[in-house]
C-alpha positions, 0 to 999 in steps of 0.5 A: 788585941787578939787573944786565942788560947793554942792548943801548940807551939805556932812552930810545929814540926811535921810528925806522922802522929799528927792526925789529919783530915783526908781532905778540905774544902776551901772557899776564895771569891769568886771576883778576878783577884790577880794575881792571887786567885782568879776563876777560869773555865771554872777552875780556881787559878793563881798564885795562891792557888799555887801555893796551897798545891805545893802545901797540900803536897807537903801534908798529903792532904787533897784540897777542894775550893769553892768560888762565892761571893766574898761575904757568903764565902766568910758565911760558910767559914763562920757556919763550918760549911767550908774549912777555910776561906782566903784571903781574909785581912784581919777584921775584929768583927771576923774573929766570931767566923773562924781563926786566924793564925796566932803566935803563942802570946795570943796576937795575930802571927802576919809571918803566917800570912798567905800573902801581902797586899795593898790599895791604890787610889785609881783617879780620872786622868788630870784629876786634882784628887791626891792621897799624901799618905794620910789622907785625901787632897782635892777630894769632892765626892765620893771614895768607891770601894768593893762591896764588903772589902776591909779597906773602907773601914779605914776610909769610914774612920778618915771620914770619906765617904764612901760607897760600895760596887760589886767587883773591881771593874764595876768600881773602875767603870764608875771612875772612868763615867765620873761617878765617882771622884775615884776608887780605892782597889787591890793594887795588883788586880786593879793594875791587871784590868788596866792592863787588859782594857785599854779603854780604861787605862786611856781615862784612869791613873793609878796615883802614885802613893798606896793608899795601904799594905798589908797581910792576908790570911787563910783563916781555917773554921772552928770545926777545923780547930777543933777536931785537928788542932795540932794539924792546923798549925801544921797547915799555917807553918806549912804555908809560911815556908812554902810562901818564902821557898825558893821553890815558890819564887820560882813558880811566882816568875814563871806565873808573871812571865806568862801573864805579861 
């Protein structure tokens, strides 16, 4: 169980007397994560990208990112060289580099989240490898997986085996050259590369059962927590309702309608 101590109420209403930083920095990946964040022409895009603007509007506060390989970007978090770094599923061994939104019990608060996602299996066409929500069907070989990625820490305890590529299309080349028996992928940027390389979507299916779904979060550094605690619950309960706002609906449609 997580158990952090709150320094306030996991609902905090803004208040001009609550001090807060004149800016952050934040780090994501620097892989194409559709449709959360993606690099292009060296800015940070995407509909978590667009949230966290309409967030930074609502505090008043200016908010830089860095793009970097996911385990370095979870490296700075835990060395406070950045004040947060999205979007981290929650992982035990990730409570040592920074924090996660709690509620005032100590457990982790997915209503916080910044967004939810989840894992396709991605399978040869006429592949007799299945997924029945448990487990693998037909499996001979091995499950591939992005370097560093929480999702083969379930794998692990199934006992696939498992190995790790850099980046999701490194992964789908591997399924497509049979190199793999599949791969276990972020649905939605998966789904994405597919869509984009039709080479790929002629050799690769996407099974039809999700592997898994889950919150992710935009874990702030101790420093952070430490020099403005009552300002980064703001930050978190900020985030929560500009994610469910019918504002932000908004943007989610017109962001879908110009990449389809």
């Amino acid at each position: 169980m997580l158990m952090v101590t709150l320094t306030c109420p996991s609902s905090v209403i803004a208040d001009e007397h609550i001090q807060s930083p004149s800016q952050l920095l934040f780090c994501h990946e620097n892989e194409q994560a559709f449709p959360w964040v993606m690099t292009v022409d060296g800015e940070s895009q995407g509909l978590d990208i667009e949230l966290l603007t309409q967030v930074s509007q609502k505090l008043n506060i200016d908010i830089d990112y860095i793009a970097l390989p996911w385990k370095r970007c979870l490296h700075h978090l835990e060395l406070s060289k950045v004040d947060g770094a999205f979007a981290a599923s929650y992982k035990q061994e990730r409570l040592h580099m920074g924090r996660f939104p709690v509620t005032l019990k100590g457990n982790l608060d997915a209503n916080r989240r910044i967004h939810t996602s989840g894992y396709s299996l991605y399978i040869p066409k006429n592949s007799d490898l299945g997924w029945n929500g448990e487990t693998f069907i037909n499996l001979t070989g091995e499950i591939s997986i992005q370097n560093g990625f929480s999702i083969g820490d379930r794998l692990t305890a199934l006992g696939i085996p498992v190995v790790e590529f850099q980046g999701p299309m490194a992964n789908l080349i591997k399924v497509k050259e049979a190199r793999v028996a599949g791969t276990a992928l972020q649905t939605d940027r998966a789904d994405q590369i597919l869509k984009q390389n039709p080479e790929l979507a002629d050799a690769i299916e996407k099974y039809p059962i999700p592997i898994s779904s889950k919150p992710y979060y935009l874990m702030l550094s101790f420093k952070l927590v430490r020099s403005h605690p009552d300002f980064v619950e703001l930050l978190w309960e900020t985030l929560a309702e500009v994610r469910d706002s019918t504002e932000m609906e908004a943007v989610q449609a017109d962001f879908y309608a110009q990449h389809n």
